[in-house]
C-alpha positions as CSV (number, residue, x, y, z in Angstrom):
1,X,0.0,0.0,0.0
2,X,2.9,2.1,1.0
3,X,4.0,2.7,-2.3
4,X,0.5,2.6,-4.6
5,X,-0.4,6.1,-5.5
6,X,-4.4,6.7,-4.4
7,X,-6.8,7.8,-7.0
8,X,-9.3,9.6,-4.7
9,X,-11.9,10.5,-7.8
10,X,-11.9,14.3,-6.7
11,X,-9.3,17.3,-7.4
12,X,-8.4,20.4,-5.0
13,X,-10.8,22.3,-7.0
14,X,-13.9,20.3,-6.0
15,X,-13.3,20.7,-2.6
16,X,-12.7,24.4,-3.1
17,X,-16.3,24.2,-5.1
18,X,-18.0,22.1,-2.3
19,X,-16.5,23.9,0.5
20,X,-16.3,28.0,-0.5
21,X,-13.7,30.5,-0.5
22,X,-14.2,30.5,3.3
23,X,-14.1,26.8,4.6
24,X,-11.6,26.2,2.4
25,X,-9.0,28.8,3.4
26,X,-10.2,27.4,6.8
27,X,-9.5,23.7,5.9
28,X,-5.5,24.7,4.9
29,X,-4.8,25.6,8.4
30,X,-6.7,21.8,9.7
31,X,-4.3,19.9,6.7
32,X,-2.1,18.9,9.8
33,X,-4.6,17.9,12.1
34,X,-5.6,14.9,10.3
35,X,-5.0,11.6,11.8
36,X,-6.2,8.0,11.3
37,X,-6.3,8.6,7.5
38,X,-8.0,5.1,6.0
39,X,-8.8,4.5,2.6
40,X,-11.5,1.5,1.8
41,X,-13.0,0.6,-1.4
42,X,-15.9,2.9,-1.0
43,X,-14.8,5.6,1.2
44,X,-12.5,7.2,2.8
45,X,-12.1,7.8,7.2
46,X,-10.5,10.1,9.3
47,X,-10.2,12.0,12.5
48,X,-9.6,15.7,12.7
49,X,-8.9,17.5,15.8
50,X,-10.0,21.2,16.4
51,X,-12.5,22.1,19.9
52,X,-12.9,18.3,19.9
53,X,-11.9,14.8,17.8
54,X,-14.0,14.9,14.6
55,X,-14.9,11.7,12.4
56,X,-14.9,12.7,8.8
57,X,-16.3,10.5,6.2
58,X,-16.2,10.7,2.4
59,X,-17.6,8.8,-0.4
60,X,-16.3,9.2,-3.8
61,X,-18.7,8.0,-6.3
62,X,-19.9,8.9,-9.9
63,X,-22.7,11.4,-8.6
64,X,-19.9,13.3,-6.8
65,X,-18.5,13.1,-3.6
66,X,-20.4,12.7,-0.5
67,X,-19.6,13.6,2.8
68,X,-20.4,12.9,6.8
69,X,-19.2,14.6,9.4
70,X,-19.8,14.9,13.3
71,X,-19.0,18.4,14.2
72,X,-21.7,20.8,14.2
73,X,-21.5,22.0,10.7
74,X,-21.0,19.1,9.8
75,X,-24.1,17.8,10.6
76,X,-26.1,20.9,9.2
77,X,-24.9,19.2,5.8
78,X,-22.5,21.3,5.1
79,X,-19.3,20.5,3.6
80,X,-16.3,21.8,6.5
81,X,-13.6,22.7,7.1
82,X,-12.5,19.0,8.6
83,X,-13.6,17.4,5.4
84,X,-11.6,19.9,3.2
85,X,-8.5,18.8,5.3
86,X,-8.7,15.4,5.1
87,X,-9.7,15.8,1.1
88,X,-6.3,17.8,1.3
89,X,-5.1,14.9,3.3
90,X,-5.7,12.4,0.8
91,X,-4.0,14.6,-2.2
92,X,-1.0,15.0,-0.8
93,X,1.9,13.0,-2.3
94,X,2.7,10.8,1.0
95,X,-1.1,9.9,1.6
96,X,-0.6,6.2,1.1
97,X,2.1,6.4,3.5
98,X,-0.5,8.1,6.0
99,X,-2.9,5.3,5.1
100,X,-0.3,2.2,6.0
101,X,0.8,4.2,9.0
102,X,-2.7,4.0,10.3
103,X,-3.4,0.7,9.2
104,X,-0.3,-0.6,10.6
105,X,-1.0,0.9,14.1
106,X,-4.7,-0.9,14.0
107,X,-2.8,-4.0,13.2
108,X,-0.1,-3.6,16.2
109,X,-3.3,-3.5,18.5
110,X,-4.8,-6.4,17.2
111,X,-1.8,-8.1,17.8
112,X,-0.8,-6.9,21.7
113,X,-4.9,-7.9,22.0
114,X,-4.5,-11.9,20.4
115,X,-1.0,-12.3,22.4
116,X,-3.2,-11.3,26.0
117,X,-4.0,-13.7,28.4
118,X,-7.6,-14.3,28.9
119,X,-7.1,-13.1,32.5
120,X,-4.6,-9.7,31.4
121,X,-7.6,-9.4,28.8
122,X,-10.3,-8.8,31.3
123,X,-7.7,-6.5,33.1
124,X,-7.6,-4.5,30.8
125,X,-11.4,-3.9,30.0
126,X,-12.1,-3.3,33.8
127,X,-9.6,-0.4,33.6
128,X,-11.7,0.9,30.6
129,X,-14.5,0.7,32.0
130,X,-13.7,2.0,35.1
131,X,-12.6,5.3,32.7
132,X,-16.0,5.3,31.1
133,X,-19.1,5.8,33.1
134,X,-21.1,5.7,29.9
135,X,-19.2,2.3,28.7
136,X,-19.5,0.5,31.9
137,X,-23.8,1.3,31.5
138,X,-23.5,-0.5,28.2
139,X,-21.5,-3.4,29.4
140,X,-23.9,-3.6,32.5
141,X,-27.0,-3.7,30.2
142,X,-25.7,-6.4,28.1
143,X,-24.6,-8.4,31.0
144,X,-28.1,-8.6,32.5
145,X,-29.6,-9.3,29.3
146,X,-27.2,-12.3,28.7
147,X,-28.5,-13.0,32.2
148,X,-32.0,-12.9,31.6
149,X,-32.5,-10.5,34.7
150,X,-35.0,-7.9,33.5
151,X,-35.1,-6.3,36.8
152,X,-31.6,-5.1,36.3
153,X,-32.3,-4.5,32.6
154,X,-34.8,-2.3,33.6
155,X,-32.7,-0.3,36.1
156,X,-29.7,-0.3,33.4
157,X,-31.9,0.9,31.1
158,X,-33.1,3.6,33.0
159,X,-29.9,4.5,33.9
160,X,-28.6,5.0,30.7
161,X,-30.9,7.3,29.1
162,X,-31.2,9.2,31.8
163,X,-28.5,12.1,30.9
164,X,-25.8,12.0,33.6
165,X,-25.4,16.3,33.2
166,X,-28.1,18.8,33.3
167,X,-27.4,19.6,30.1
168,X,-26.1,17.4,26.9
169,X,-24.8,19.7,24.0
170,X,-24.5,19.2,20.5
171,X,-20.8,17.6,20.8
172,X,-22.6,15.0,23.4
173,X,-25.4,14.2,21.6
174,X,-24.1,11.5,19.8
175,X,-22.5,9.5,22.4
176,X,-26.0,9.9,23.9
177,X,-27.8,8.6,20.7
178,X,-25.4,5.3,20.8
179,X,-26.4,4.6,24.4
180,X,-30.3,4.8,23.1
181,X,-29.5,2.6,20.6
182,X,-28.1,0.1,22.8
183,X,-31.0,0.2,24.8
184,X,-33.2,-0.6,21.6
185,X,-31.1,-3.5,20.5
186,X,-31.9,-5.5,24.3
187,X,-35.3,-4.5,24.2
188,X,-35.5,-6.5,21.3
189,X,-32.9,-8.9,22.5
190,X,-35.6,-9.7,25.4
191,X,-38.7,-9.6,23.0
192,X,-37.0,-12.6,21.1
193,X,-35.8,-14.4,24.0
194,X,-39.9,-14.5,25.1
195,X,-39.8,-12.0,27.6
196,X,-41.8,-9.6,25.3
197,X,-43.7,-8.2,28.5
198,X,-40.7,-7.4,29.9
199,X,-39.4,-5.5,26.6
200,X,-42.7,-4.1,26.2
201,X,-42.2,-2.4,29.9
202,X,-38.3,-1.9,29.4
203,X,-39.2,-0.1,26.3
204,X,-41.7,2.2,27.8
205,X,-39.5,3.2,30.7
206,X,-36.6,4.4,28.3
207,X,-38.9,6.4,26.1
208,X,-40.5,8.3,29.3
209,X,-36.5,9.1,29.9
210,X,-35.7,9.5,26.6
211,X,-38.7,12.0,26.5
212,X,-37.7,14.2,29.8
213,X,-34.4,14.3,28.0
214,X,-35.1,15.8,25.2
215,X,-35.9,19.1,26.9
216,X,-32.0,19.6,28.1
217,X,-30.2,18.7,25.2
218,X,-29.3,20.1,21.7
219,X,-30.2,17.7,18.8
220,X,-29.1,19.6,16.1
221,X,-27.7,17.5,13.8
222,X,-30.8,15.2,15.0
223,X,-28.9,12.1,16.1
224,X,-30.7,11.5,18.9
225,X,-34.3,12.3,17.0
226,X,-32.9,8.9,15.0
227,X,-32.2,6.8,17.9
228,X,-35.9,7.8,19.3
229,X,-37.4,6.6,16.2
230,X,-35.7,3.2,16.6
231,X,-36.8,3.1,20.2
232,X,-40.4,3.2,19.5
233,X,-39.8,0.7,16.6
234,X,-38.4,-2.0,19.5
235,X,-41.5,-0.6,21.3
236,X,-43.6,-1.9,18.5
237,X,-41.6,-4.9,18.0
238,X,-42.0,-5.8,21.5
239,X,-45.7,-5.4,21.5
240,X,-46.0,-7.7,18.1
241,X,-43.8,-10.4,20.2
242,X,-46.0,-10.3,23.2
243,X,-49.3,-8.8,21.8
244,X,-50.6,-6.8,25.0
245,X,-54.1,-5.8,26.3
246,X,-55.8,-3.4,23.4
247,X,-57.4,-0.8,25.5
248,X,-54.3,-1.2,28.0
249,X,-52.6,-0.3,24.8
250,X,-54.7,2.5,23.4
251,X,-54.4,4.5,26.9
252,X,-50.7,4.4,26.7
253,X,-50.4,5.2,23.2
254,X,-52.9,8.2,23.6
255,X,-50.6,9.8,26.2
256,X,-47.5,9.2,24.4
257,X,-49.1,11.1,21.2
258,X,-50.3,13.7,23.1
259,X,-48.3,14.9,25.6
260,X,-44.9,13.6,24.2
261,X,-42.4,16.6,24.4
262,X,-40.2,15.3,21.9
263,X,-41.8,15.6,19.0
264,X,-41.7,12.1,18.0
265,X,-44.2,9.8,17.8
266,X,-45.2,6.7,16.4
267,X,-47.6,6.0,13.4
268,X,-50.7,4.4,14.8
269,X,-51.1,2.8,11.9
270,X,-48.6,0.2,13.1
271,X,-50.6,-0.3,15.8
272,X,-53.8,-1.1,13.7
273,X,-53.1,-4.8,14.2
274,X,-52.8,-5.0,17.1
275,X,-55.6,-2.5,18.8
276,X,-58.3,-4.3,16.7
277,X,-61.4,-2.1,16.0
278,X,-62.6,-2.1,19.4
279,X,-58.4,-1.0,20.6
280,X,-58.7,1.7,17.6
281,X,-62.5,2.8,18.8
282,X,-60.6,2.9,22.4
283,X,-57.9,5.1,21.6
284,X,-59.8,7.4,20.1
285,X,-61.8,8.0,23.3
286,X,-58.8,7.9,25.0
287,X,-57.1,11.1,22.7
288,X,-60.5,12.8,23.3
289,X,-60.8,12.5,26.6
290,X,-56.8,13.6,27.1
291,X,-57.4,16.6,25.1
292,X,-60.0,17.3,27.1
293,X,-58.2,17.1,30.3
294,X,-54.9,18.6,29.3
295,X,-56.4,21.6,27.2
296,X,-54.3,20.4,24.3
297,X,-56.1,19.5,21.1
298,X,-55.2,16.7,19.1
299,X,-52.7,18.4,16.0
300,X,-53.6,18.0,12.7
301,X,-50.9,14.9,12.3
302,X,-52.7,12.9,15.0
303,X,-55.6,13.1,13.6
304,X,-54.6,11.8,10.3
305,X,-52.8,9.3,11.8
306,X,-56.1,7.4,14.0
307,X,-57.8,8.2,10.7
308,X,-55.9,6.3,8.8
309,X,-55.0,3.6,11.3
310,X,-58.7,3.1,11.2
311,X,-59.1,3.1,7.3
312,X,-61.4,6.0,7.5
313,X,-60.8,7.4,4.1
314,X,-63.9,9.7,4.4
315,X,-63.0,10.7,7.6
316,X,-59.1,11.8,5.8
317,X,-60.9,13.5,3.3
318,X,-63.0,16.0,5.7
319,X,-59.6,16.6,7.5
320,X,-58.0,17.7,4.5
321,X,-60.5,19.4,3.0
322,X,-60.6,21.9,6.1
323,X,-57.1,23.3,4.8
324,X,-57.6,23.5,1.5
325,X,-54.6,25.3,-0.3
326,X,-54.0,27.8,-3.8
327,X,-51.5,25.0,-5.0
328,X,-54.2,22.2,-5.0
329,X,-51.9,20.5,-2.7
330,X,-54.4,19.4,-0.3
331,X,-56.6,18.3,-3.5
332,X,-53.9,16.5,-5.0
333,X,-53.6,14.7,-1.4
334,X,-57.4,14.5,-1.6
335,X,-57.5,12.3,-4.7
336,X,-54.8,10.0,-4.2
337,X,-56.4,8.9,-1.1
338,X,-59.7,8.5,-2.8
339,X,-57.4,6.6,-5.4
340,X,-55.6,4.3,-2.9
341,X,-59.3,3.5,-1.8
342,X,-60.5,1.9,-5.3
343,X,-62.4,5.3,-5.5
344,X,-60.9,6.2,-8.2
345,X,-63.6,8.1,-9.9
346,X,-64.0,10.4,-6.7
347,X,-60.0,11.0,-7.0
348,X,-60.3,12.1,-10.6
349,X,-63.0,14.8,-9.8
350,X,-61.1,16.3,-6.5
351,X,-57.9,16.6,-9.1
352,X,-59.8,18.2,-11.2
353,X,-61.2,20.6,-8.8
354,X,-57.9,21.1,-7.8
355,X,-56.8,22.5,-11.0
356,X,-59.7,24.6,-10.9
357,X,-59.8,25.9,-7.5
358,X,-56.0,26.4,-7.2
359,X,-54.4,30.1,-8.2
360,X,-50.6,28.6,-8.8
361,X,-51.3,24.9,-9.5
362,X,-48.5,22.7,-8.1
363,X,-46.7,20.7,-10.7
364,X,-47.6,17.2,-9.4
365,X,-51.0,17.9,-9.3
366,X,-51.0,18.8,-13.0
367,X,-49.0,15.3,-14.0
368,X,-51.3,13.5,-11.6
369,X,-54.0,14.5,-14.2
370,X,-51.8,13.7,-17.2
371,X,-51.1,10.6,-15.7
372,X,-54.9,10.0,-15.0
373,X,-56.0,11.0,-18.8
374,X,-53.7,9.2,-20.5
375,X,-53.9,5.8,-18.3
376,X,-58.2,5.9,-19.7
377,X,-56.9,7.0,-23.0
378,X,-58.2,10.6,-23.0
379,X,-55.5,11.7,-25.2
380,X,-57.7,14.9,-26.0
381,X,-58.1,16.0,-22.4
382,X,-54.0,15.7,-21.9
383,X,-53.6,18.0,-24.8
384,X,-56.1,20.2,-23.4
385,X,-54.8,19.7,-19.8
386,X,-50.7,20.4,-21.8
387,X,-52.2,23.2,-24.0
388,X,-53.8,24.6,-20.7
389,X,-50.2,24.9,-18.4
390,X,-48.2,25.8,-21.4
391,X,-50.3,29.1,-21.6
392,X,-50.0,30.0,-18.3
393,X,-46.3,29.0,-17.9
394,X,-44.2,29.1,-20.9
395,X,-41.6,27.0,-20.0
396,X,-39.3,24.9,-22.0
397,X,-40.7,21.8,-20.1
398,X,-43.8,23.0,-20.7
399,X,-43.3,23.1,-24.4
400,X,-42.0,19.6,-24.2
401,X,-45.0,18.0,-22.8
402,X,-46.8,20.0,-24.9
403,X,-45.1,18.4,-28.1
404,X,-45.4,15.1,-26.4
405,X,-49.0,14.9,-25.7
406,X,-50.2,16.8,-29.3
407,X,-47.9,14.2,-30.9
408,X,-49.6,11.4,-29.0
409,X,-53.2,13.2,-30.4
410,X,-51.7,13.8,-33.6
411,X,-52.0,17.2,-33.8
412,X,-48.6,18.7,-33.3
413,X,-47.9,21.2,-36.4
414,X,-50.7,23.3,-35.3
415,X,-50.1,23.4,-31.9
416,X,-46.6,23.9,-32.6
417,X,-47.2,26.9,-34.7
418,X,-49.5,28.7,-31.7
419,X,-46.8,27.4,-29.6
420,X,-44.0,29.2,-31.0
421,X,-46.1,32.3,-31.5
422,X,-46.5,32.7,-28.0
423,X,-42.7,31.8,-27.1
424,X,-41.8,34.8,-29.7
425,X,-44.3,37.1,-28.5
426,X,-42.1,36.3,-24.9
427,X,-39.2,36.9,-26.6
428,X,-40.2,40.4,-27.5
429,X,-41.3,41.4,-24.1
430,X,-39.2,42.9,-21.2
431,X,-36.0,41.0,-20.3
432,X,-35.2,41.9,-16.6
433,X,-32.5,39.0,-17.0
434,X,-31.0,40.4,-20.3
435,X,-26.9,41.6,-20.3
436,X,-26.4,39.9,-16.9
437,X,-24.3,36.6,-18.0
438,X,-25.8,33.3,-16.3
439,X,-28.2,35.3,-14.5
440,X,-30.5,35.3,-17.2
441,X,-31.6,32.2,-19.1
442,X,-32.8,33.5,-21.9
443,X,-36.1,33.6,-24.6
444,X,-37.7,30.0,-24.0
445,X,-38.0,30.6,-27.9
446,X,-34.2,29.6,-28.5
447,X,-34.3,26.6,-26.0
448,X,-37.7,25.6,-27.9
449,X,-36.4,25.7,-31.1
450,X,-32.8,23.8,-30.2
451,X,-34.7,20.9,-28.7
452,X,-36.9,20.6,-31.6
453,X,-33.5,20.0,-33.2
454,X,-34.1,22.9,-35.7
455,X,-31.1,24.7,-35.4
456,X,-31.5,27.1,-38.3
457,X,-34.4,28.5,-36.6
458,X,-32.6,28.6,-33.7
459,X,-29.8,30.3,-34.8
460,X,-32.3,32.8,-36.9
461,X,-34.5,33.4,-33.3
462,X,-31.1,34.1,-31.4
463,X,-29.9,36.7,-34.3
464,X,-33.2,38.3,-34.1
465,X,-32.8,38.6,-30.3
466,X,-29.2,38.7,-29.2
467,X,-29.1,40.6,-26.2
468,X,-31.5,38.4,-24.6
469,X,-29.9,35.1,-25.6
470,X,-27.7,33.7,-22.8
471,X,-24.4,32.2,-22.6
472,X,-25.8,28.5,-22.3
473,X,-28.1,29.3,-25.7
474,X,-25.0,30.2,-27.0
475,X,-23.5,27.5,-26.0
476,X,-25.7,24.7,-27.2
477,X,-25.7,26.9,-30.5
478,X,-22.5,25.9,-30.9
479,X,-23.2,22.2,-31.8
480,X,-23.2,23.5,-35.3
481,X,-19.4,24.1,-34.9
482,X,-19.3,20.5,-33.9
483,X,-21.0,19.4,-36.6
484,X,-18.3,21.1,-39.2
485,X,-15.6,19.5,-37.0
486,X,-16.9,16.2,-37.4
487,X,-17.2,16.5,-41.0
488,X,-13.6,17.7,-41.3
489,X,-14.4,21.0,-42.8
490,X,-12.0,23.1,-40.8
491,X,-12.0,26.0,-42.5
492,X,-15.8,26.4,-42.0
493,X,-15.6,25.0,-38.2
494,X,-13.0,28.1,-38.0
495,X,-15.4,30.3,-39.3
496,X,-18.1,29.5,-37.7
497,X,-16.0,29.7,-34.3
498,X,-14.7,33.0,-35.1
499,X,-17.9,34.0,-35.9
500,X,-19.8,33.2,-32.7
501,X,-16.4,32.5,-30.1
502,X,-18.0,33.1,-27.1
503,X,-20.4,30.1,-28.0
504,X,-17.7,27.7,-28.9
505,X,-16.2,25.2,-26.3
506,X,-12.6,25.4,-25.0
507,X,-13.3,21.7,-26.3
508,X,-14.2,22.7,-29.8
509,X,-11.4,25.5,-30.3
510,X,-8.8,23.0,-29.2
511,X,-10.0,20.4,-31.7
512,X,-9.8,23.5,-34.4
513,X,-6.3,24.5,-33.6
514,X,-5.5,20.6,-34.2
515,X,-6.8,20.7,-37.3
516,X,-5.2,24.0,-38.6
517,X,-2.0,23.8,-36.6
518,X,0.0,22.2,-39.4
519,X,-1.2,24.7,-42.1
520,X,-1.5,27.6,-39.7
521,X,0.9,27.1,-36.4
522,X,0.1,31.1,-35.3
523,X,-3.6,30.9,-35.5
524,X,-3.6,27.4,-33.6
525,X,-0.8,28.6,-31.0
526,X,-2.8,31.9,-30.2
527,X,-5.8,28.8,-28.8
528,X,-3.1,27.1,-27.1
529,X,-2.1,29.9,-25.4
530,X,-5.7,30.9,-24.5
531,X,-6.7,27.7,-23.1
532,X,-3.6,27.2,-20.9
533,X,-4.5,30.5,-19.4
534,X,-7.4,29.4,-17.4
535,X,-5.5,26.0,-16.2
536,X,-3.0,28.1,-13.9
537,X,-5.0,28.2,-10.8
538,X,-6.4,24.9,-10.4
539,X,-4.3,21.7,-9.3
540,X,-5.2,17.6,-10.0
541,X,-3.4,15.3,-12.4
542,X,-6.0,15.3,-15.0
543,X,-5.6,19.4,-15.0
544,X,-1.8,18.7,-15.4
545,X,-2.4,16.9,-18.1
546,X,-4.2,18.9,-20.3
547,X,-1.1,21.6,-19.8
548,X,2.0,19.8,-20.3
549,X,-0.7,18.6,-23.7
550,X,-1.2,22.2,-24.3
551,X,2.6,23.1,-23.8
552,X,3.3,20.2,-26.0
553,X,1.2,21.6,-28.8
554,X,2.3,25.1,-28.4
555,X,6.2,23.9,-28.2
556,X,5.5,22.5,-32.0
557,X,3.8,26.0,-33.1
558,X,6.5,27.7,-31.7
559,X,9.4,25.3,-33.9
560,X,7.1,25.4,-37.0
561,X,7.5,29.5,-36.8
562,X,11.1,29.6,-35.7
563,X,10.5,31.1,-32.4
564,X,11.6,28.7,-29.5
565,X,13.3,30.9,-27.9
566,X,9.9,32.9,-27.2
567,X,8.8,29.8,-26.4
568,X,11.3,29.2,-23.9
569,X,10.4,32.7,-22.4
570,X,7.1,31.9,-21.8
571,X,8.0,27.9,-20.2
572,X,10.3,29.4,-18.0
573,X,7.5,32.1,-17.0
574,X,4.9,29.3,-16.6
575,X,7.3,27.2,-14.2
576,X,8.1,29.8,-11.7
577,X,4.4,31.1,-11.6
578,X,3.6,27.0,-11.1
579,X,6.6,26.2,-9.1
580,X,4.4,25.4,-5.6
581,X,3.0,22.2,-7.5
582,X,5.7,19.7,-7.4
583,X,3.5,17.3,-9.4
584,X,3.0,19.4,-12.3
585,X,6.9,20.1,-12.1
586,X,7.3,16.5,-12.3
587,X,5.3,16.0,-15.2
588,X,6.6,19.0,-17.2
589,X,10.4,17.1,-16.9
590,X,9.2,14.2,-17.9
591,X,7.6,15.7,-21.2
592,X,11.0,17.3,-21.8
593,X,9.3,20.8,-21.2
594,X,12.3,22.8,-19.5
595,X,13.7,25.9,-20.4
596,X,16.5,26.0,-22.6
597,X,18.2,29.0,-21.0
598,X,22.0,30.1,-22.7
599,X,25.2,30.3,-20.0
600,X,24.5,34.6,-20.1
601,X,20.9,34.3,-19.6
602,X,19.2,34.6,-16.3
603,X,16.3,33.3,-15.3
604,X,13.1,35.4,-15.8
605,X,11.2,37.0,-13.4
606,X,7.4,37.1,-12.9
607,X,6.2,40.9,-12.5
């Protein structure tokens, strides 16, 4: 491993992009905290010290690099400055080294652990947990569980979700979350042993804890919201092992939903099962009468979920018609309730209402009525339904589903002729967008047109308005410049290119210069020159390579003209501005690309 370089999938410049300016700069100064570097097939692991150890994760894969880690920003999602070192980490030249280091250190401890006596074993584990209040609960817990003594399960249970500080903070949290996993794992451990009472009970203790908990400590990054949820799972699990009285089971469950201060709460739907009718009638007296007592009516969420736990689909549909929205959000819910019934005919009319009700119809609702049309074969009404959206929202999706479903009804000319009257009518209308780069997208006309695949109407639409096309218009215009490069024509690709340059690809112009370089060295050195340009501040071996490609090209230019001595100018130039990247250095020798400087002549200087 030691001497195998590591192909991490990602530069320095997408951790720059993932990270900003900011966390970046701040990652540089963390590049020598990084310890316990470990590279797997699938990801990479570290820890990072800064206010406390951090465990950094990341995941290269073909969607990009993912990332985990378990400081505070970290958990927000956001990509920090402990993942940009250990990115940095994994870049560096010696990283392998780094990685056999820490494996080898693993290994020594596996060793020292095999060569112990069973006796100097258990020695050793008693001084750990003698250093680890939190470890020694765990250890407890799974003794008494090996044990079968539930009592002491139950008190071990207790014990460890009940916080040992008045306050747990964010950093604390998810040593707190492990403990109430452990907890769930024996519940369930005594639920499949046949002691499901005695889960059922153990399991209700440690959410009452887990719920007075939750009011002094700070889940941000929503570890211990995680571990709750799998605590009421072994809840659940224990009740389905040892199935326990239904209204006995509808009073407890009525309380937890209601006056739970955690937030979290199970489905009752899971509970359906087991409650029975008469359970599920039972409970719903039981919320009643708890709101009634406690001044806290049932939310909105509750409801829904005894509705549906009972199968009350009419009684779902009041409760969301109560709130209904201008997005048709609440119809769209509406209908596909009705529709999950076998009332499908009912579902179809609240979607429609929807659509007719609503001010801004929501997307989903509008392809739940495609979807609905089409599946009876009303191709009519989807090109009604298309025709519809598209004149309220001009969009280039819009315009596709449009072509899609008039195709489908056979009647796309003519719509595509209103189509593109309206789209040019846009076009002529106020840009507030216009002259601002990427900011603006451009006339929906151009976009229209190019995915048509009419480009001369494309290209005629973005003459006629050119200060509102935008650079990506522009961009995808310039697939006619591929086209004449694929057929060979250079002389026309160069044309073309020169005609419309900011729409050709660094891609394209470097595949022109090619082509022309033998016939015309100063025109194609002039694009080599350009394109190294915008190389210099970016670092990676695939970005190396395209320079010392691009040197390689421009060297030739250079020698066809006469002119390596200006050639050499520039290289040397180009070396001292690079100089910090020992990589690229590396590569540029091995290409041969060195200066060629006389006995009298100095090195230049960068001004």
């Amino acid at each position: 491993m030691a001497g195998m370089p590591i192909m991490p999938g990602f530069t320095e410049a997408d951790l720059r992009g993932l990270a900003g300016p900011r966390s970046f700069e701040r990652g540089l100064g963390y590049a020598g905290r990084v310890a316990d570097l470990d590279i797997s097939g699938t990801q990479i692991t570290a820890t990072v010290s800064g206010t406390d150890d951090y465990e950094v994760i990341l995941v290269p894969g073909a969607a990009g690099l993912q990332w985990d880690c378990s400081c505070p920003f970290g958990q927000e999602g956001f990509f920090c400055k402990h993942c940009v070192a250990v990115g940095l980490a994994v870049l560096e030249p010696d990283a392998a080294a780094a990685v056999s280091a820490t494996r080898g250190r693993r290994d020594s401890v596996d060793a020292w652990l095999a060569s112990l006596s069973r006796e100097d074993l258990a020695a050793e584990l008693r001084g750990l947990l003698d250093g680890d209040h939190g470890l020694r609960r765990r250890f407890e817990l799974r003794a008494a569980a090996a044990s079968g003594d539930t009592l002491a399960i139950r008190r071990t249970t207790r014990e460890l979700i009940r916080p040992r500080s008045d306050y747990l903070s964010h950093d604390e949290a998810g040593g707190y979350a492990a403990d109430v996993y452990e907890v769930a794992a024996v519940i369930d451990s005594l639920a499949k042993a046949g002691a499901g009472e005695q889960a059922i009970q153990a399991a209700r203790e440690a959410i009452g804890e887990l719920g007075r908990a939750f009011e002094r400590l700070d889940d941000a990054g929503g570890s211990v919201a995680g571990a709750a949820r799998e605590l009421l799972a072994a809840h659940l699990r224990a009740c389905q092992a040892a199935p326990p009285e239904p209204a006995a089971l509808a009073h407890y469950l009525a309380r937890l939903v209601l006056l739970d201060p955690c937030g979290i709460a199970p489905d009752l739907s899971d509970y359906a099962d087991l409650l029975g009718a008469a359970g599920l009638r039972r409970l719903r007296e039981q919320i009643t009468a708890v709101a009634a007592s406690t001044g806290y009516p049932p939310a909105a969420a509750l409801l829904e979920s005894l509705l549906r736990a009972e199968g009350n689909t009419d009684g779902l549909v009041a409760l969301r018609a109560r709130d209904l929205d201008d997005y048709g959000r609440a119809h769209l819910d509406i209908a596909r309730e009705l529709e999950q019934a076998g009332r499908e005919g009912e579902a179809l009319a609240w979607a429609e209402r929807g659509l007719r009700e609503a001010r801004r119809p929501d997307g989903r609702l509008v392809e739940y009525l495609a979807g609905q049309y089409a599946a009876a074969g009303r191709a009519g009404d989807v090109l009604a339904l298309r025709r519809g959206r598209f004149g309220e929202d001009a969009t280039l999706t819009g315009y596709q589903r449009l072509r899609e479903a008039a195709t489908a009804a056979g009647r796309w000319p003519a719509e595509r002729e209103q189509a593109l009257a309206l789209l040019t009518a846009k076009a002529r209308g106020p840009h507030p967008g216009a002259g601002r780069g990427l900011d603006w997208t451009g006339p929906v006309l151009v976009d229209a047109l190019l995915d048509d695949g009419a480009a001369d109407e494309a290209w005629a639409a973005a003459g006629q308005f050119p200060d509102a096309t935008s650079p990506a218009q522009w961009l995808r215009l310039a697939d006619l410049v591929a086209a004449l490069l694929d057929d060979g024509a250079a002389d026309e690709a160069w044309a073309a290119a020169g005609q419309f340059p900011d729409a050709t690809s660094p891609a394209q112009w470097l595949r022109l210069a090619d082509l022309v370089a033998a016939d015309r060295p100063a025109d194609a050195l002039a694009v080599y020159r350009r394109l190294i340009e915008p190389l210099r501040p970016h670092t990676g071996d695939k970005i190396y390579e395209q320079a010392a490609r691009l040197l390689r090209s421009a060297r030739a230019c250079h020698e066809a003209l006469g002119t390596t001595a200006e050639f050499d100018r520039y290289l040397a130039l180009f070396r001292a501005d690079q100089k910090r990247k020992p990589n690229l250095m590396r590569l540029l020798d091995r290409h041969g690309l060195t200066a060629r400087r006389g006995p009298s002549q100095a090195a230049p200087k960068l001004l």
